[in-house]
N, C-alpha and C positions, 0 to 999 in steps of 0.2 A: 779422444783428445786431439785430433787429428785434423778434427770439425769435417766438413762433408769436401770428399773430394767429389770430383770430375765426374759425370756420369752416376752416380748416387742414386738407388732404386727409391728410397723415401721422399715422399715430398718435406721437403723444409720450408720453414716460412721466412721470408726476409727480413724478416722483422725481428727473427730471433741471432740472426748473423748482423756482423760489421758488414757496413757497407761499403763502397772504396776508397770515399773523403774520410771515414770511421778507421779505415786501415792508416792512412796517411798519419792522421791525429796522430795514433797509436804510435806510429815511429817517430813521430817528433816528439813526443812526450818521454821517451824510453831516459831510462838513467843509464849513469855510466859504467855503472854495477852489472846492469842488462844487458849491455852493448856486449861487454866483455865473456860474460856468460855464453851468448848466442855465438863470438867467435870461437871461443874454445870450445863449444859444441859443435862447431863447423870444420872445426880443426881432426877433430876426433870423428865425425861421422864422412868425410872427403875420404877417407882409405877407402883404399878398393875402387877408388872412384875415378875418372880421367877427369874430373872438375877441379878447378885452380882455387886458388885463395879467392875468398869474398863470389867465387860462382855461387855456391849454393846458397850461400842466405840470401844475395840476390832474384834467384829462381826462387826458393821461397816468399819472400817479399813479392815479386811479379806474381805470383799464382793468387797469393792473397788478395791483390789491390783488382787482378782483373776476374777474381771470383771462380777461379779454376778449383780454389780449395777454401774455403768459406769457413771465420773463425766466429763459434760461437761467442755470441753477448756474455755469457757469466763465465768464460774460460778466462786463461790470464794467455795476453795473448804474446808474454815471450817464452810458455808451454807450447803455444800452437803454434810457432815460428820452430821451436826447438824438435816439435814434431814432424811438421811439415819436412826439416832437412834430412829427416832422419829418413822419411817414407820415399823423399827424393833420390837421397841416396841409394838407398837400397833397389827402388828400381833401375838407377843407373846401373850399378852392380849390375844385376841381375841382367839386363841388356847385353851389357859388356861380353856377359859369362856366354851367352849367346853369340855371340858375334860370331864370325870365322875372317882369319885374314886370308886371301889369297896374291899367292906370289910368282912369278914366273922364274923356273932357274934359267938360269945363264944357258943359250944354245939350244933350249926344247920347246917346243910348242906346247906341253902339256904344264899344267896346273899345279900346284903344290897347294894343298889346303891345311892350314893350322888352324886349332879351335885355339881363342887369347885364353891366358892363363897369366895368372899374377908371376908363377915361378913353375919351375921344370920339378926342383925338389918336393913331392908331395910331404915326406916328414918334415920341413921345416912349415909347410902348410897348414899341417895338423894342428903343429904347437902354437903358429899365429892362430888358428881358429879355436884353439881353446883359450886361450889367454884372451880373446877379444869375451867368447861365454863368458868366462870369470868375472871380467869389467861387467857385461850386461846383466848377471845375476846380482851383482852388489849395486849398481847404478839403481836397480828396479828394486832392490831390498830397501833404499834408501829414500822411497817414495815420498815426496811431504816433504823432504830437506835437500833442500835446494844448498844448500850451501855446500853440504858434504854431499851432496853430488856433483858440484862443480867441483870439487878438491877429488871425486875420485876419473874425471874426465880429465885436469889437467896432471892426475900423476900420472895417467896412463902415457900422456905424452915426452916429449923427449926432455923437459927441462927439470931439472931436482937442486934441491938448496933453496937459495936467498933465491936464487931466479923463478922456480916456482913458485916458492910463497908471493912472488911478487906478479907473477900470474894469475892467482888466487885472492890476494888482495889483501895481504895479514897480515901479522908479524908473527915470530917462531910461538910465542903464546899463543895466538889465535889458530896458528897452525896445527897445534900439538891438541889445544880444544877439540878441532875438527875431527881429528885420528881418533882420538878419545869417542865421542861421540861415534864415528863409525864403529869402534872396535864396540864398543857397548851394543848399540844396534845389530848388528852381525851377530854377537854372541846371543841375544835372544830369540831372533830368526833362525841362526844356525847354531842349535847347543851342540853338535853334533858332527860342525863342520859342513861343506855342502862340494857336491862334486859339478864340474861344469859341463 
C-alpha cells in the first residue's frame, strides 16, 4: 500500500508508478472530503513525532513528487499519501527513540547522557501504548470503509460533540450511522471481543 519506497530490492517499472506531473495532477484534483481526511490522518499519525502541523503530508507529498516513495497506478493515491505519513512517522518515531540528548551540568566538565523519552512515567506509557493498539486494531478491522475509519481517527482525537461531527463532516444521523456500522463490523470480527 505504501508503493515502493527508497532503495526497494524489486525492480519496478515506471510505467506502472505516477510519475511527478502524475503526482501533481493528483493533488490538484483531490476533493475536499480528501484534503480533510489526510489531515486528520496527519493529526493522528504526528504523535510521538517532533513534526509540526502540515510537516508530514508535506514530507509526504515531497517523497512522492521527487520519487523517493513511488505510488502505484491502480492504488488510490489518498491511501498511499495516508500510508506514506504513517511510514514517515514512525520512522521519525523510531529515530527519535534513538537519539540521546547530551547536556553539560553547571561547574563539571563531564557529560550527562539522557536517552529522549516521550515521559519519565512508564505506567502512563503503557496505557498511551495500548490505547494507541486498540485505535490500530479497529482502524485495520475497518479496512474497505474509509469513512468509519476516518470517524475512528478523529474520535481518537481531542474534539467530541458537534465539534467532531463537524470534523467528520455529518450530522448527528450520519454520525450515529457511522458508530452503528462500526459497532456491527467489530461484532463480527470480534464475537468475542479483542485484546490490544
Amino acid at each position: 500500500m505504501s508503493g515502493s519506497p527508497k532503495g526497494s530490492t524489486a525492480p519496478v517499472s515506471d510505467a506502472e508508478h505516477l510519475a511527478p506531473e502524475e503526482v501533481l495532477e493528483k493533488l490538484d484534483s483531490m476533493s475536499a472530503d480528501d484534503k480533510r481526511r489526510l489531515r486528520l490522518i496527519e493529526r493522528r499519525r504526528r504523535g510521538g513525532t517532533d513534526l509540526g502541523e502540515n510537516e508530514l503530508y508535506s514530507e509526504a507529498v515531497c517523497q512522492a513528487i521527487v520519487g523517493e516513495r513511488r505510488c502505484p497506478k491502480d492504488e488510490s493515491f489518498v491511501a498511499f499519501l495516508a500510508q506514506s505519513m504513517r511510514s514517515i512517522a514512525s520512522h521519525r518515531r523510531k529515530a527519535l527513540a534513538r537519539t540521546e540528548s547530551l547536556t553539560e551540568e553547571e561547574g563539571r566538565v563531564g557529560v550527562e547522557r539522557r536517552v529522549a523519552s516521550d515521559g519519565l512515567d512508564p505506567e502512563a506509557a503503557l496505557i498511551e501504548k495500548q490505547s494507541e493498539d486498540t485505535i490500530k486494531i479497529i482502524y485495520n478491522a475497518l479496512e474497505g470503509d474509509e469513512e468509519a475509519q476516518l470517524a475512528v481517527i478523529a474520535i481518537a482525537g481531542p474534539n467530541k460533540g458537534k465539534a467532531l461531527r463537524d470534523e467528520i463532516g455529518v450530522d448527528q444521523a450520519g454520525y450515529d450511522y457511522i458508530m452503528k456500522r462500526i459497532r456491527k463490523i467489530l461484532g463480527r470480527k470480534f464475537p468475542n471481543g479483542f485484546r490490544s
